[in-house]
C-alpha positions as CSV (number, residue, x, y, z in Angstrom):
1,X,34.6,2.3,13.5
2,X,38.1,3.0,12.7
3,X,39.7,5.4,10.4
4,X,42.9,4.2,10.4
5,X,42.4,2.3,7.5
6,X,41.9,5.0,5.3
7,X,44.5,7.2,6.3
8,X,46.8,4.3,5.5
9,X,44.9,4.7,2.1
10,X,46.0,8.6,1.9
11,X,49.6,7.7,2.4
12,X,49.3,5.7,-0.7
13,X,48.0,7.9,-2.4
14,X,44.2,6.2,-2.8
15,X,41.9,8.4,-0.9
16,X,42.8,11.9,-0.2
17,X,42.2,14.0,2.7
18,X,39.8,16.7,2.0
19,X,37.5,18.8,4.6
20,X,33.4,17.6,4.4
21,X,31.6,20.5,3.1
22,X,28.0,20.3,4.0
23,X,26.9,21.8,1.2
24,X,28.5,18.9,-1.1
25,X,27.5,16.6,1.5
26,X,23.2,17.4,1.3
27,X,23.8,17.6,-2.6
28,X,24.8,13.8,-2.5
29,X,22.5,12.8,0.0
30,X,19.4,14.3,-2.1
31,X,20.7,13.1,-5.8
32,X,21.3,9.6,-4.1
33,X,17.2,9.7,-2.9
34,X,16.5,11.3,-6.3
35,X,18.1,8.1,-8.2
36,X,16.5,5.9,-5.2
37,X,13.2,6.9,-5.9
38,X,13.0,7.5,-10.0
39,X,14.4,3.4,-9.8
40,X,11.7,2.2,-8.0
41,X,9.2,3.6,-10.7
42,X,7.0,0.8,-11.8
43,X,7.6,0.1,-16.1
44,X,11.7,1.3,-16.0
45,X,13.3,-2.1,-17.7
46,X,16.1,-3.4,-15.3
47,X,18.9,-1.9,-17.1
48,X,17.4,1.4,-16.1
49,X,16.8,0.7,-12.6
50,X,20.0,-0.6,-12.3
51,X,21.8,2.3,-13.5
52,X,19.9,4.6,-11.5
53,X,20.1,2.8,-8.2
54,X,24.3,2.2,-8.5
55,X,23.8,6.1,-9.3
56,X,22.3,6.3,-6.0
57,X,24.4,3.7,-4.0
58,X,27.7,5.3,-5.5
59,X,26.1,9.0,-4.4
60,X,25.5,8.0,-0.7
61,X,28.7,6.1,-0.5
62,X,30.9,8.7,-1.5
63,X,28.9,11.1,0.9
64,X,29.4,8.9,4.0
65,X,33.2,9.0,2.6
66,X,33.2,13.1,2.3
67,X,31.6,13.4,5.7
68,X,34.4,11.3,7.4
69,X,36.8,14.0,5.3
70,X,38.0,11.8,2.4
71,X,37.6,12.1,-1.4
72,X,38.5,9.1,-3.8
73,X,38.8,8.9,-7.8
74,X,38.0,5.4,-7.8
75,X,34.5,4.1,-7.5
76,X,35.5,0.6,-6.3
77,X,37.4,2.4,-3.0
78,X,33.9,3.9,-2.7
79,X,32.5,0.9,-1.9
80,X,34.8,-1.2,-0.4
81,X,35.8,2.1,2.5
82,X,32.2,1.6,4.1
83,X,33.4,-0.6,6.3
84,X,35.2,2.1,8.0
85,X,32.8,4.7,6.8
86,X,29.5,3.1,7.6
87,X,30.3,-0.1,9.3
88,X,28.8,-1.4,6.7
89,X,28.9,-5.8,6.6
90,X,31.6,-7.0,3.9
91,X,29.0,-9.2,2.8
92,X,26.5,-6.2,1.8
93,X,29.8,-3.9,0.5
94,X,30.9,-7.0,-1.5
95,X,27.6,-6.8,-3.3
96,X,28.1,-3.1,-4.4
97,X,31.7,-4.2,-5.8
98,X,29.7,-6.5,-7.8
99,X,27.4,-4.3,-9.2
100,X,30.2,-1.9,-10.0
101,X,31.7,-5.0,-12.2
102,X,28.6,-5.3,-13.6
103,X,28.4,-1.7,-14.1
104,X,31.9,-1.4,-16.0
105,X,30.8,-4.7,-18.7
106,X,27.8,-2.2,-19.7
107,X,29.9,1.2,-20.0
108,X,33.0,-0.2,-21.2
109,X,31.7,-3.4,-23.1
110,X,28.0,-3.0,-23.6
111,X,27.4,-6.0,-22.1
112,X,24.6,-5.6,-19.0
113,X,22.8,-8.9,-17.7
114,X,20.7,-7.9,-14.4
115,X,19.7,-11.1,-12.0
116,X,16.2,-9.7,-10.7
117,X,18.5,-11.1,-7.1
118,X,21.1,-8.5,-8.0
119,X,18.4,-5.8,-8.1
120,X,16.9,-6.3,-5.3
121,X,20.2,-6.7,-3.2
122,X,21.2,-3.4,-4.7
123,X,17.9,-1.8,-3.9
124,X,18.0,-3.3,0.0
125,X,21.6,-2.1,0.4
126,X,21.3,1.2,-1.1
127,X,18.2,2.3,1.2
128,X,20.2,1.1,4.2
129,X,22.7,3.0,3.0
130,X,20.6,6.0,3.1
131,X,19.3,5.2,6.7
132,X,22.9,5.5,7.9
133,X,24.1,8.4,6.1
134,X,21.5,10.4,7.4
135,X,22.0,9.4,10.5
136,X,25.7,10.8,10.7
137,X,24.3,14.4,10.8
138,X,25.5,17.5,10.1
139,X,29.0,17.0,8.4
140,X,31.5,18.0,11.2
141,X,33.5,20.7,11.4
142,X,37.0,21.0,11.7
């Protein structure tokens, strides 16, 4: 796993460098199982579950991100930096860019149409997601 990548992204001025803070790093980590597990309840509509799982997804993304030392403004760089964060397949990363399009037609055009596939991709992802975060550790110190 490469960083190079993002650092190209600092000197752009996409991602910024920033020192991981564990503290911010175990808040993420518990609010992303938080939204994990209150999406899985059983009589949520979709629309609720969804919301609550990208909640989750984002949450653990930009945590793997933070641990590595970066902070980004944009959600879509979130997702598309585990690759370098994670190792994360483009395939599976590609999937939570298109939940965050499907994301942005609810907030910004109230328009939110939730393939039960979707779902349960998001859901899969999101809990690997939380495998691999935790097993980065402690966030390291400089």
């Amino acid at each position: 796993m490469t960083l190079e990548k993002l650092d190209n992204l600092v000197k752009i001025n996409k991602l910024k460098r920033e020192p991981p803070d564990q503290n911010e790093f175990d808040g993420m980590v518990a609010s992303a199982r938080r939204r994990l597990q209150d999406g899985r309840v059983a009589g949520l509509s979709d629309e609720g579950r969804f919301s609550l799982i990208y909640g989750a997804a984002h949450a653990i993304s930009l945590a793997a991100m933070r641990w590595h030392g970066y902070r980004s403004d944009n959600r879509y760089l979130v997702f598309q930096c585990l690759k370098q964060t994670l190792g994360l397949k483009d395939v599976k990363w590609r999937v939570l860019d298109q939940c965050h399009k499907v994301r942005n037609l609810a907030e910004y055009e109230g328009h939110l149409e939730i393939s039960s596939q979707l779902l349960k991709e998001l859901i899969d992802i999101t809990e690997e997601l939380v495998t691999l975060v935790e097993a980065l550790g402690p966030v390291p110190r400089s």
